[in-house]
C-alpha angles and dihedrals in degrees: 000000000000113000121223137188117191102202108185120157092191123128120274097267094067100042079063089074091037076065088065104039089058094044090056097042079065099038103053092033108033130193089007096087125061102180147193132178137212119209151146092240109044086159086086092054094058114127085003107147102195091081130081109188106247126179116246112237085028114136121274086006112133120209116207127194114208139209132143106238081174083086099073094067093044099119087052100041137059109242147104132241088252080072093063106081083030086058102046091040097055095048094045079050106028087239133147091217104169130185106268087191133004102251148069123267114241117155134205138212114237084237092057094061089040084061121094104247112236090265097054083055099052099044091041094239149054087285103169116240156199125215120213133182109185104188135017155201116333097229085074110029092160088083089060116118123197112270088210085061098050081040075066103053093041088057094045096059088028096134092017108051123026111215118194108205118220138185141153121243122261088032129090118275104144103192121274115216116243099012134115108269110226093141110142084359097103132069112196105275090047079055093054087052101053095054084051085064109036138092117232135336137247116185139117111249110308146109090303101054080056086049099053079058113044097037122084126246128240114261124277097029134089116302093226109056112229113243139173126214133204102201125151128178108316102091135033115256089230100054097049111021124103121207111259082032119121087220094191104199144146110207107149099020094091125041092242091065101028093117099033150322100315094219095212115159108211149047093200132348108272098204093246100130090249130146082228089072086070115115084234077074109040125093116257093212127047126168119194091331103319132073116276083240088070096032082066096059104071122192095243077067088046088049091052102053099053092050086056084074087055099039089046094057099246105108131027129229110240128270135250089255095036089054104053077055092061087049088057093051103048077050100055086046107049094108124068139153093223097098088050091062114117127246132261140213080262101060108014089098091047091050089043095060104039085056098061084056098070100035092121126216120291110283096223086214105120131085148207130342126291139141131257137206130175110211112145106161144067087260096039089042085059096049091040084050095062093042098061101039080053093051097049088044092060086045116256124160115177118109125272137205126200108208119206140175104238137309099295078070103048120012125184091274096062092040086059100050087057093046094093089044086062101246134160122203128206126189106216087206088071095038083055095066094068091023111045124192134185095234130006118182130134101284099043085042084083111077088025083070095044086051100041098037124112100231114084090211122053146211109183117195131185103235081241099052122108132204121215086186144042096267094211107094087066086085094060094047112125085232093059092040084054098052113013079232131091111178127181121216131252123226085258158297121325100219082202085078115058100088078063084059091049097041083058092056089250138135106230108249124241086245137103120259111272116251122210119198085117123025126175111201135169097209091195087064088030101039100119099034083052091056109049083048080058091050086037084063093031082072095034095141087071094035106038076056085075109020140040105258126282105339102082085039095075083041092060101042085048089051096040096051105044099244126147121237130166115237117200119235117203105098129244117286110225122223121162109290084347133100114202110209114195138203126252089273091051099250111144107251107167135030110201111201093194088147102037107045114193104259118207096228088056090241082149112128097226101253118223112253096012106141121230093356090153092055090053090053098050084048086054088048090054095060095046092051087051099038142059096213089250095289094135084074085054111094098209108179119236104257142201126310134300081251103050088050086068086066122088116219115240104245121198115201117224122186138179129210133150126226081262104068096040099136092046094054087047094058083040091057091042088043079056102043090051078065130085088249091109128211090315112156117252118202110223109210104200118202103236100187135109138190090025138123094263085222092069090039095049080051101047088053088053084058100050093041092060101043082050093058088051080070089059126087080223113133083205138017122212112224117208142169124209116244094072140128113210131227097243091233085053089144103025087064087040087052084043107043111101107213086054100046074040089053084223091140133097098164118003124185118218090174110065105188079188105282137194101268119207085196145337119233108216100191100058093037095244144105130224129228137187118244103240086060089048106113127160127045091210084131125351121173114207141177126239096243082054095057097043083056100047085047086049099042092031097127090049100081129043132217138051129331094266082056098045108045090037092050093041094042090059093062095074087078086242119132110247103229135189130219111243118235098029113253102201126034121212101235135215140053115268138036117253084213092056090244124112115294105238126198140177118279093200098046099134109180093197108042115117127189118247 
């Protein structure tokens, strides 16, 4: 008996046909065939009988490819698409296959039809339904038909007919009004299902129109499903259309499809970077956004055709109880996550520009100049501190708002400290609730706080950054008079983002990246080009993908728009950790400390050429002297006795490496001997396996690193990796750091990658983080009650080792606290990952504790 395997990777609608293909080769030639398929969608092979699983490679197993080149002479010949696989079948096998039915073959378990449909489970009973999916896939947007004209239809029918709107996730399926919302709730085979138990289908030409043919209907109603089809141009009747179908379509009424459908992809190029974008594939003739083909084909034709089942006698409307259960449903679904879903490569330019078409006119509401910053935050208060009472030392005077996101950001205690400075502080939560936006994190904060801010003309900072002049005189600068816009340059250009250019329809300028730790903007001049940045950051997980954050994000909308802005020229000024922006005439303005963040327990290196750096650190000295840190909000368990604290934990060190990197744990263990740590033993823990992700392996040595050290007398252990350099006084600051000789720690981190701090606790020189920001296992320090619990609790969390032992570790109810300044620095250069090395900014080799 001879094996076959039918590979094919197209789309499902034509893996419906493969089904047939299949039914009739064993149907026409039984018991010489066993077969198996390959496809993208195995959902539509569930319950087939016709397979038998075989093993690719396997002897006397023979693996097809398949296509339908039939379907190149579709416009000249007589068949349908079912003939496709049946044609090139019979001609890779010298066969006369022939259809044996027109229609796909889907089957069905007798427990699936048993099953209520998801209708039936929204509306609470059998209520009879229509599906409709009104839109469809990006890589062929001609079959699109206007949602305001399915919106139509829908309206029409709303209290005599229930649609249940479908679509996959990643295409387009903008919501219908009064349907039931199943949008992104249905995999394949649910899909399958549901048209099982549907009655009847509305859709253009796509997977669904196949599946209203080839999948049975439920018992007691017509054999052939009814089914409407939006169709167009594109493709011939003859090739597409099922007998008991209204295949709607126009070939031979436009010059583009006289002869034939004219199998064009594409309305408009969408910037993805696909063939389809050549002008070979787009429509010659578009008409407000759709083909001319589906302009011609109006709802009131759409209408008709439905009623035709009813009129014809072959459905029936529903009834008074069946639709108070269709209220019920379009009730139970009105929420769904659809809409929430990011962009692609393959949208993002649709939903681009149907969003410039409804910024509205400027409000005219805003008055006046004055500064932003946006600091929430025990780490951002610090570095906006500093800012301000920079700001009013060098004289400034304008108003300032500090922007945060919620009171976890800011509480009572911080607002208070910034009263006498004159600020005034907005919670762009609250904002939020008469204002809604899509995301708002720190970075799309940004233009949220330009746009919602009181003052019509802006001065954004950065909360680190710091001025070495009053900032006012920017607005009287002939370049801002000009253009209403001052950007700063950026080091370069990100190569990552140049598909995002050409997504927006732009060619990409001969100009740095903006950088935006300091924007001037007259919103009145700038109003549409700030709103579509702010749209631009609403959908920040498509367009962080390709950029850094905010700061391309104003470049592109003011590019995009048209709208005129002066960029300064002079570059960036490097300092360590610190970039100097300039003004027109080259005189250094702003010093952006986006590396060096000011810390509230000083731990900064001064930095060469930094200007009135000590200012800025008296003025450090002054918050810490009027503010615990928020430490207040920090709940520290009261721990063991005065006597106990004399006396130093044993602390075993524990440390992982692979064969590979040999060379790098030798300089590691001689870093660590330079140190006072003594000749105290130090367990090795070698990665011993091969042919593995070395993630998992990394994480698995961590395992067995940490059960090794339950079988010490040890009351820590010391968890190290072994690419680290080693502040020289390693065990003197351990012997001398209070929440260890007080036994107060659980999981300590002596490694800070510059984490998001909840507080900083000034008297124990530490800050204190929350588990979910915790990232990097360069040092932890445990307890042996912590490690007894991550062993125990290992398979709970996944992730890498960093994610486990942090997340478990948080668990125990301790605050996880970091040494401040950091006592060991991950060394090298690049990450073995293939992310961004990161190290600590506030490693100090030489620091020792009083």
């Amino acid at each position: 008996m001879r094996k076959l395997v039918l590979k094919s990777g197209f789309s499902p609608g034509d893996i419906v046909m493969l089904t047939a293909a299949v039914r009739d080769l064993h149907h026409w030639y039984p018991d010489r065939f066993l077969t198996d398929v390959r496809t993208l969608c195995p959902g539509l092979w569930d319950n087939n009988p016709h397979l038998t699983p075989l093993v690719e490679g396997a002897p006397n197993v023979e693996l097809i490819d398949c296509s339908y080149p039939l379907i190149d002479r579709c416009n000249e010949t007589p068949y349908h698409c079912l003939h496709g696989f049946i044609d090139f079948l019979n001609r890779r096998l010298d066969f006369a296959i022939k259809p044996t039915a027109f229609k796909g073959d889907i089957h069905l378990s007798d427990q699936e039809r048993s099953w209520y449909s998801q209708v039936h489970e929204a509306t609470g009973e059998d209520t009879p339904f229509w599906i409709v999916a009104a839109g469809g896939k990006y890589d062929v947007t001609i079959k699109w038909w206007q949602t305001e004209r399915y919106q139509q239809v829908v309206d029409y029918f709303r209290g005599k007919i229930l649609f249940a709107q479908v679509g996959e996730f990643g295409h387009h399926h903008p919501k219908l009004d009064g349907v039931i919302d199943l949008r992104g709730q249905t995999n394949l085979r649910e899909l399958v299902r549901l048209v099982h138990h549907s009655q009847g289908v509305l859709c253009s030409v796509t997977a669904l129109m196949h599946l209203a043919a080839a999948v049975e209907t439920k018992r007691g109603v017509p054999r052939d499903r009814p089914c409407v089809v939006v169709a167009g141009g594109r493709e011939p009747a003859h090739w597409e259309a099922y007998p008991g179908h209204q295949f709607i379509h126009t070939t031979g009424a436009l010059p583009c499809c006289a002869t034939g459908g004219c199998w064009k992809d594409r309305i408009m190029p969408l910037g993805d970077g696909d063939k389809r974008d050549q002008p070979g594939h787009l429509c010659v003739d578009v008409v407000d956004q759709i083909p001319r083909c589906m302009d011609m084909i109006t709802p009131e034709e759409i209408i008709r055709r439905v009623e035709l089942y009813y009129h014809g006698g072959m459905l029936k409307y529903l009834s008074a109880r069946q639709r108070r259960g269709a209220e019920r449903g379009v009730s139970a679904t009105g929420i769904n996550s659809y809409d929430q879903q990011s962009l692609t490569l393959h949208n993002a330019r649709m939903a681009c520009e149907r969003f410039l078409q409804t910024i509205p006119e400027y409000p005219n509401q805003y008055r006046g100049r004055g500064i932003i910053i946006c600091g929430g935050g025990v780490r951002y208060l610090t570095n906006a501190w500093v800012c301000i009472n920079m700001l009013r030392w060098l004289g400034c005077r304008l108003p300032v708002q500090l922007w945060h996101l919620g009171p976890r950001e800011l509480d009572g205690r911080m607002k208070a400290l910034l009263v006498p400075l004159g600020v005034e502080c907005v919670d762009a939560f609250s904002v939020r609730q008469k204002h809604p936006v899509r995301k708002l994190g720190g970075w799309e904060l940004k233009p949220y706080a330009i746009l919602h801010s009181a003052f019509e003309e802006v001065l954004l900072l950065d909360a680190d950054n710091v001025p070495v002049v009053n900032p006012e005189y920017l607005f009287q600068t002939p370049q801002y008079q000009a253009t209403g816009a001052i950007f700063w340059p950026d080091y370069g250009r990100e190569p990552r983002a140049q598909p995002v250019w050409r997504s927006c329809r732009l060619r990409r300028p001969k100009e740095p990246e903006f950088e935006s730790g300091q924007i001037l903007v007259d919103k009145k001049r700038c109003w549409k080009a700030l709103r579509l940045s702010l749209w631009f950051n609403e959908n920040s997980d498509f367009y962080y993908r390709y950029l850094h954050g905010d700061k391309e994000t104003f470049h592109l909308a003011f590019r995009k728009l048209k709208k005129s802005y002066a960029l300064v020229k002079q570059p960036i000024y490097s300092l360590r950790g610190t970039m100097c922006q300039h003004d027109f005439e080259g005189n250094r303005v702003f010093q952006h400390r986006n590396m060096d963040k000011w810390n509230l327990l000083l731990t900064n290196k001064p930095v060469p050429g930094f200007r009135y750096e000590a200012e800025c650190r008296e003025f450090v000295r002054r918050l810490w002297r009027i503010w615990d840190g928020g430490m207040a909000s920090v709940k520290v368990p009261v721990r063991r006795t005065s006597a106990l604290m004399r006396n130093v934990p044993r602390v075993q060190t524990v440390m992982i490496s692979c064969p590979e990197r040999a060379e790098l744990l030798r300089k590691t263990l001689k870093n660590l001997a330079r140190t006072d740590w003594g000749a105290e033993s130090v367990h090795v823990q070698m990665d011993a396996e091969t042919g593995e992700d070395r993630r998992d392996r990394q994480t698995k040595t961590t395992f067995r690193a940490l059960q090794w050290s339950l079988g010490t007398n040890a009351e820590y252990i010391l968890f190290l990796e072994d690419d680290l350099a080693f502040n020289r006084y390693l065990r003197h600051n351990l012997e001398h750091w209070r929440p260890l000789r007080n036994r107060a720690v659980a999981l300590a981190g002596l490694y800070d990658p510059n984490l998001r701090a909840s507080a900083y606790d000034l008297r124990n020189q530490a800050v204190v983080v929350a588990p979910q920001v915790v990232y990097g296992s360069q040092a932890f320090l445990l307890s042996m009650s912590a490690v007894a619990y991550v062993v125990r609790h290992w398979n709970e969390v996944e992730g890498m080792q960093d994610i486990k032992i942090s997340r478990l570790a948080g668990r125990l109810k301790l605050p996880l606290l970091y040494h401040c300044p950091s006592l060991i620095q991950h060394v090298g250069k690049s990450s073995v990952w293939g992310g961004p090395f990161h190290q600590a900014p506030d490693f100090d080799a030489e620091w020792k504790a009083a």
